[in-house]
One Martini backbone bead per residue (centre of mass of N, CA, C, O) as a GRO file, in nm:
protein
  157
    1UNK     BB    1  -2.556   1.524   2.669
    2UNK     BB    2  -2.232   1.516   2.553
    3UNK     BB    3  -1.936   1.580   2.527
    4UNK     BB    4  -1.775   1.767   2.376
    5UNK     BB    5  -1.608   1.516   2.236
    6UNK     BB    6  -1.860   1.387   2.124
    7UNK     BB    7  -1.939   1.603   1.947
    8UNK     BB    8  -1.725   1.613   1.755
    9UNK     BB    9  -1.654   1.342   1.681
   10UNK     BB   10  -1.933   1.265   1.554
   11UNK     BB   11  -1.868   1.559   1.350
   12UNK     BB   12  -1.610   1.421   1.227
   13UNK     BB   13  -1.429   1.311   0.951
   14UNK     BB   14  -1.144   1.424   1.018
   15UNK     BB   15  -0.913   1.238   1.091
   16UNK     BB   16  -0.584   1.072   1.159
   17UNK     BB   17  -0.676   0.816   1.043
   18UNK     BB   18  -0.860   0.914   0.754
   19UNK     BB   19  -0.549   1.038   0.647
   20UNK     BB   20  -0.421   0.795   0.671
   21UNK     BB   21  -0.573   0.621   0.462
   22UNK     BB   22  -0.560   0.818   0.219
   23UNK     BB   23  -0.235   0.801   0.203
   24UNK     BB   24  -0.190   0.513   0.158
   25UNK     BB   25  -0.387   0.467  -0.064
   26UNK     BB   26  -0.238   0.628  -0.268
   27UNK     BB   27   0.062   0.491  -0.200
   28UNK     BB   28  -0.074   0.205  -0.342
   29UNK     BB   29  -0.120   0.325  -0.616
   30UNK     BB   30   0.154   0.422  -0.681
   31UNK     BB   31   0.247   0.111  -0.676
   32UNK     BB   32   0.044   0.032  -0.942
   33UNK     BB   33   0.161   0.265  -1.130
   34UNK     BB   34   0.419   0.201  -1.162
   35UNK     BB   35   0.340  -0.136  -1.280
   36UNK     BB   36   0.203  -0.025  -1.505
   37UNK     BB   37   0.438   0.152  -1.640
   38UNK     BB   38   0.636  -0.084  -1.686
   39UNK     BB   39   0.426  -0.291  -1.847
   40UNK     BB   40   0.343  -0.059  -2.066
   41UNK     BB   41   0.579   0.153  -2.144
   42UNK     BB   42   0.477   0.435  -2.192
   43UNK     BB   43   0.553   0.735  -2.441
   44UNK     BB   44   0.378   0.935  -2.432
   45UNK     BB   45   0.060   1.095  -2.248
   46UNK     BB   46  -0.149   0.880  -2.336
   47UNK     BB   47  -0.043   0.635  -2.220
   48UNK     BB   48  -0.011   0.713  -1.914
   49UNK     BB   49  -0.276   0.789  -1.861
   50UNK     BB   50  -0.381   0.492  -1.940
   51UNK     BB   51  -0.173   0.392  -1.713
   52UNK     BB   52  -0.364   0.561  -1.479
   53UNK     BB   53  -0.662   0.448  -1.518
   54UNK     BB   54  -0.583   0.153  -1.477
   55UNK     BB   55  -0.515   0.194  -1.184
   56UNK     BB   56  -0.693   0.252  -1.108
   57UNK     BB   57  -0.906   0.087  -1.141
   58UNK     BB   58  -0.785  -0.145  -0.984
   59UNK     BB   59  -0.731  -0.016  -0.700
   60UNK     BB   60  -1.041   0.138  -0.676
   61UNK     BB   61  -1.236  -0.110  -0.793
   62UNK     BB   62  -1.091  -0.394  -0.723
   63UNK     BB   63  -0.931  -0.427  -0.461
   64UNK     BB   64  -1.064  -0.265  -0.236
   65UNK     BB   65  -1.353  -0.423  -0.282
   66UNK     BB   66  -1.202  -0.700  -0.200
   67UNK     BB   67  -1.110  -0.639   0.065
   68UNK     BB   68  -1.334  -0.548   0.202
   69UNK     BB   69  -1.515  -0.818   0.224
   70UNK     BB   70  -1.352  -0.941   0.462
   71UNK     BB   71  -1.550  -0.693   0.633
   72UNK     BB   72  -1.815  -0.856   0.611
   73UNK     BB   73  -2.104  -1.044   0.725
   74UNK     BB   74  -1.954  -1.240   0.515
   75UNK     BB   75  -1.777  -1.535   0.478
   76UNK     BB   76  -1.804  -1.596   0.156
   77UNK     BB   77  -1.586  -1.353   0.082
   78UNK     BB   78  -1.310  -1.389   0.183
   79UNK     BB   79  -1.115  -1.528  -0.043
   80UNK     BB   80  -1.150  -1.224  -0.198
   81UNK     BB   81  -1.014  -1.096   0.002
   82UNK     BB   82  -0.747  -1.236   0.043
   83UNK     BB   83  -0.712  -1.205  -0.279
   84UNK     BB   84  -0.652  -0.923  -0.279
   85UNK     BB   85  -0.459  -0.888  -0.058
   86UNK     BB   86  -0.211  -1.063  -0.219
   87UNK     BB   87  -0.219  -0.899  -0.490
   88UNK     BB   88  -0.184  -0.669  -0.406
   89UNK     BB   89   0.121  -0.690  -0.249
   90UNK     BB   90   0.233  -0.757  -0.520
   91UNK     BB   91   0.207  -0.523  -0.652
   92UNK     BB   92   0.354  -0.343  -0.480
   93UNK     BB   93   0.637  -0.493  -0.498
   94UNK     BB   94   0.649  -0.420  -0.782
   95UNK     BB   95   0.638  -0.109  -0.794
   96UNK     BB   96   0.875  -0.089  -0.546
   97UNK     BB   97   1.166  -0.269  -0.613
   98UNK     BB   98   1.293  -0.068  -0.830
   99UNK     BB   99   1.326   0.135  -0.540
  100UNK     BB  100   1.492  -0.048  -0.314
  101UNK     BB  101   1.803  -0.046  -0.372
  102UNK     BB  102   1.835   0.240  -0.227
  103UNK     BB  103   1.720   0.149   0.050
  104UNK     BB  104   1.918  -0.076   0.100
  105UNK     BB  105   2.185   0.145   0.086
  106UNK     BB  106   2.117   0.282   0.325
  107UNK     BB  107   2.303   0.321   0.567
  108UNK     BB  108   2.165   0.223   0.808
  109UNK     BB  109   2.095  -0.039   0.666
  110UNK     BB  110   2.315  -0.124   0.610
  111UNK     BB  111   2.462  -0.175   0.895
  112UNK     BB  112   2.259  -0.367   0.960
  113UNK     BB  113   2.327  -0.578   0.754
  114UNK     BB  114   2.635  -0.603   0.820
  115UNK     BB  115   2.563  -0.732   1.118
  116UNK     BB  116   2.494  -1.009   0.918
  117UNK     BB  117   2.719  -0.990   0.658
  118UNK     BB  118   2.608  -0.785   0.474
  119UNK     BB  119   2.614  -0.646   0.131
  120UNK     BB  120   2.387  -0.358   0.035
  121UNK     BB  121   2.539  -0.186  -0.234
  122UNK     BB  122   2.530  -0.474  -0.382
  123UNK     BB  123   2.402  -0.728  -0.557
  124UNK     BB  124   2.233  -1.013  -0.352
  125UNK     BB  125   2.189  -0.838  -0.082
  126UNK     BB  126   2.031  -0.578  -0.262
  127UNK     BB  127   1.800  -0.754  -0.353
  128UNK     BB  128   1.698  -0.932  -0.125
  129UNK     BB  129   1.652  -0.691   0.048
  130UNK     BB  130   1.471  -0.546  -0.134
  131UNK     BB  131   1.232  -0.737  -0.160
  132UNK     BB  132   1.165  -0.744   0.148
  133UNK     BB  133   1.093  -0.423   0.136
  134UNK     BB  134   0.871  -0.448  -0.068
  135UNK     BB  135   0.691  -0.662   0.058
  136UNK     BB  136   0.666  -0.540   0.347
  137UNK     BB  137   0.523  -0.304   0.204
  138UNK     BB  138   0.309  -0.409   0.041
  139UNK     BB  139   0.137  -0.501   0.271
  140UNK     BB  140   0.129  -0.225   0.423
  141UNK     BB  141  -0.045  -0.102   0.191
  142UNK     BB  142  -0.282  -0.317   0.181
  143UNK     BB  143  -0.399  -0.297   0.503
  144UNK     BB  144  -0.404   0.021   0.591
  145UNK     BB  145  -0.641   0.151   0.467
  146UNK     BB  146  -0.858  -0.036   0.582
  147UNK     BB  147  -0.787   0.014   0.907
  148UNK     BB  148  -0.783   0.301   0.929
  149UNK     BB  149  -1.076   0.319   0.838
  150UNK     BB  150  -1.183   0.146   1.083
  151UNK     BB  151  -1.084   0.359   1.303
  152UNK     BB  152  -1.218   0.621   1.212
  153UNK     BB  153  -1.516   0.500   1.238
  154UNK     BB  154  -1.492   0.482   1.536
  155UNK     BB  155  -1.400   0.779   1.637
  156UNK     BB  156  -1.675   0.890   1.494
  157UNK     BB  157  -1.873   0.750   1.737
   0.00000   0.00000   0.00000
């Protein structure tokens, strides 16, 4: 029989990092959804629903499936998971870069891009910074999911 800590820690579900596996992949859907009603425009909420469906079906069913590929037994399927990998990162980067302009002119980062003598407030390096800050959440939007989930893995047993 092993120690107390051996016990709960086996028998937990929810860790730390498997809350955190699905705060990101929620994260991350969200910014499927955000790119999915940007190219569908729709109108109604019956528009809205189906285009919460298809970025589900996407996000959940096509994207994380294949980037799983990645980290299964078989090395012949990685090819499908780094594509998986980079496509998440770029619908991410697209959901998210509409939203990145406030987020480049927020004080401390204006304040740190100023001291590389940018001007984040307006323009093109307002553009840039944000470009680079979707781009970077991006990625770990598509990465930390499934890394987290494999930490909760190994701590659950």
């Amino acid at each position: 029989m092993g120690t107390q800590h051996e016990r709960v820690a086996g028998t937990t579900y929810f860790n730390g990092y498997r809350v955190g596996a699905w705060a990101t992949h929620v994260a991350s859907w969200l910014t499927t959804y955000w790119l999915c009603e940007w190219v569908g425009d729709p109108k109604t909420d019956e528009g809205r629903v189906i285009v919460g469906v298809i970025s589900i079906i996407i996000e959940f069913f096509v994207l994380h499936k294949m980037k799983k590929l990645l980290f299964d037994d078989s090395h012949g399927n990685d090819a499908v998971g780094w594509a998986g990998f980079a496509i998440d990162s770029i619908i991410n980067a697209g959901g998210l870069f509409p939203k990145m302009g406030r987020l480049a002119a927020w004080p401390p980062l204006a304040a740190l891009a100023a001291i590389a003598g940018l001007d984040t407030t307006t323009g093109a390096a307002n553009t840039g910074l944000a470009f680079a800050l979707a781009l970077g959440i991006g990625v770990l939007l598509s990465v930390l999911p499934i890394r987290l989930d494999q930490m909760a893995e190994r701590h659950d047993s």
